[in-house]
C-alpha positions in Angstrom: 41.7 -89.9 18.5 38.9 -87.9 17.3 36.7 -89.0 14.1 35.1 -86.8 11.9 32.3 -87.1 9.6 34.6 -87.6 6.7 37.5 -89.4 6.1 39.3 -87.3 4.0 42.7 -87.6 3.9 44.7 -83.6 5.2 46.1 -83.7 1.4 42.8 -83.8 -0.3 41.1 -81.2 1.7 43.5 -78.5 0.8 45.9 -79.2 -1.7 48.1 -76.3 -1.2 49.6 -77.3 1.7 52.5 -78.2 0.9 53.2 -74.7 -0.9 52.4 -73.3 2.0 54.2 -75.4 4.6 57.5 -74.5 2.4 56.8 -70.6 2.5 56.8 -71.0 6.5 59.7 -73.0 6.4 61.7 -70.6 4.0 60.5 -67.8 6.4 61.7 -69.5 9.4 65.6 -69.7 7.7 65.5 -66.2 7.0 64.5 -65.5 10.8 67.2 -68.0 11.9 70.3 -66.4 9.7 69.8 -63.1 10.9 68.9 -63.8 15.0 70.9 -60.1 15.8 68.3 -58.1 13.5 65.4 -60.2 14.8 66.2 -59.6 18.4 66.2 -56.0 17.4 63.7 -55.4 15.4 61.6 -57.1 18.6 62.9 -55.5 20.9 61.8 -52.3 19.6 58.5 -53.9 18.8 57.9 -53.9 23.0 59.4 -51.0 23.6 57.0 -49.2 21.1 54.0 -50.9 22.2 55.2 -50.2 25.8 55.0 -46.5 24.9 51.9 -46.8 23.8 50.3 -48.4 26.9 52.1 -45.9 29.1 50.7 -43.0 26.8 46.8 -44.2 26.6 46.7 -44.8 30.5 48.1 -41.7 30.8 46.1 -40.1 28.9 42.9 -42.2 29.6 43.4 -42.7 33.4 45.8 -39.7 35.1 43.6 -37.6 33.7 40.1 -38.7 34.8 38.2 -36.9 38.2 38.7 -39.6 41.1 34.6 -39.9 41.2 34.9 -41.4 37.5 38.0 -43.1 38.2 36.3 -46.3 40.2 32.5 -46.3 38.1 31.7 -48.8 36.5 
C-alpha cells in the first residue's frame, strides 16, 4: 500500500462524498430499469459518431492530391 504525506482519513478530505456516491448510484437504477432505451439511445450514439468519421475522412482525405496525401 502506498502512504501519503497525510493521513487523512477519504471522509475528511471531501466530505461530500457520500452525496455524491448516492447521485451515481441513483443514476445507475435509472440506467438499469430502462436497459431497451439505453441500448438505443447508444446505439445511435456510434452510429452518429460513425457518420461523422466517415464524413471528415471523406472530406479531409478523398479529397486531398496524392502528392499531399503521404507528407508529413
Amino acid at each position: 500500500m502506498v502512504k501519503t504525506k497525510s493521513e487523512t482519513p477519504l471522509d475528511e478530505l471531501s466530505p461530500d462524498l457520500d452525496a455524491d456516491v448516492s447521485r451515481v448510484e441513483a443514476d445507475l437504477e435509472i440506467m438499469e430499469s430502462h436497459p431497451g432505451e439505453m441500448a438505443e439511445v447508444e446505439t445511435g450514439i456510434k452510429e452518429s459518431m460513425k457518420k461523422r468519421d466517415r464524413e471528415y475522412k471523406d472530406s479531409h482525405f478523398h479529397s486531398v492530391p496524392k502528392g499531399k496525401k503521404h507528407q508529413r
